[in-house]
Structures are given as structure tokens and as C-alpha cells.
C-alpha positions in Angstrom: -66.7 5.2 88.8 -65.0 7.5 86.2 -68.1 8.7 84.4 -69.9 9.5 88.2 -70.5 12.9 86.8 -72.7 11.9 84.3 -75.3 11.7 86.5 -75.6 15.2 87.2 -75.6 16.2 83.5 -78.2 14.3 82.7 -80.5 14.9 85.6 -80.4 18.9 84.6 -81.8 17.8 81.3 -84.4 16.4 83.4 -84.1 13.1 82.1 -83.2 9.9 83.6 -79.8 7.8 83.6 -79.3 4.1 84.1 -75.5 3.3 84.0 -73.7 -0.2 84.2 -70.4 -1.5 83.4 -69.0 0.7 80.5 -72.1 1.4 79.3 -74.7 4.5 79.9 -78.2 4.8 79.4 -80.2 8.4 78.9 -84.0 7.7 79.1 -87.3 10.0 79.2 -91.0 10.0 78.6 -93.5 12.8 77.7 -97.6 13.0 76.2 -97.4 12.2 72.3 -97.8 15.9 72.3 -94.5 17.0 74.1 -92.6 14.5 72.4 -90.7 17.0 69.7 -89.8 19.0 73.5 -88.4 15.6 74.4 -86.1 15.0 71.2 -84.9 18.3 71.7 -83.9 17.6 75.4 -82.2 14.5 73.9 -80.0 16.3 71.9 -79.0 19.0 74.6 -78.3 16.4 77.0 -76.1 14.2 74.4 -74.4 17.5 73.6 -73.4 18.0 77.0 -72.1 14.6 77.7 -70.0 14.5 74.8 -68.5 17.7 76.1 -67.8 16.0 79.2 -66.4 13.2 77.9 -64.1 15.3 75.6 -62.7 17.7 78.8 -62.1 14.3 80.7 -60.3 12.7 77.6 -63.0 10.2 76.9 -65.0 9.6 73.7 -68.9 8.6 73.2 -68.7 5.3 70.6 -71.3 6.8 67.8 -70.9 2.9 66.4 -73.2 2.1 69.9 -74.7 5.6 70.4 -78.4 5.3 69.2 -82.2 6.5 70.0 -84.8 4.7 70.4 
């Protein structure tokens, strides 16, 4: 699978990934109280996939990129 190395990106965020099809899935959980930490790690981690997917000639959709 062409976005394999996703994986690996995301798991140094230490977050978790769920991938199927064409579609990927970055997930977390943290105390109420660690939860600006969390959005934070969010952001790093989409950072760093979207530069991966930019030196691999691919491009995140922002139309179905959203956080929950």
C-alpha cells in the first residue's frame, strides 16, 4: 500500500492510525486535562503527513480532512 509509511509518522506522534481503502484515520485520547497537549500533537502529526504526502507527490483532501 502506497501510504504504508504513514504508519510510522504517526506512531512518533504517539498517536494511533486506522487506515482503509484510500482513506486514513489519526486518532488519540488523553485526561480532560491533557487535552490542549493532545490538539497540539494533532497538528504536529497532520503537519508531518502533509509533508509526506507532498515529497511522495500526493495531496491530503482538506474538503474530507476534519477533527473531531
Amino acid at each position: 500500500m502506497y501510504t504504508a509509511d504513514v504508519i510510522p509518522i504517526v506512531e512518533q506522534s504517539g498517536l494511533s492510525v486506522h487506515q482503509f481503502a484510500d482513506d486514513t484515520q489519526i486518532y488519540g485520547s488523553c485526561r480532560l486535562h491533557q487535552s490542549a497537549s493532545l490538539c497540539h500533537e494533532f497538528g504536529v502529526c497532520v503537519v508531518s503527513v502533509e509533508c509526506w504526502t507532498i515529497s511522495n507527490h500526493l495531496q491530503l483532501n482538506a474538503d474530507k480532512t476534519e477533527f473531531m
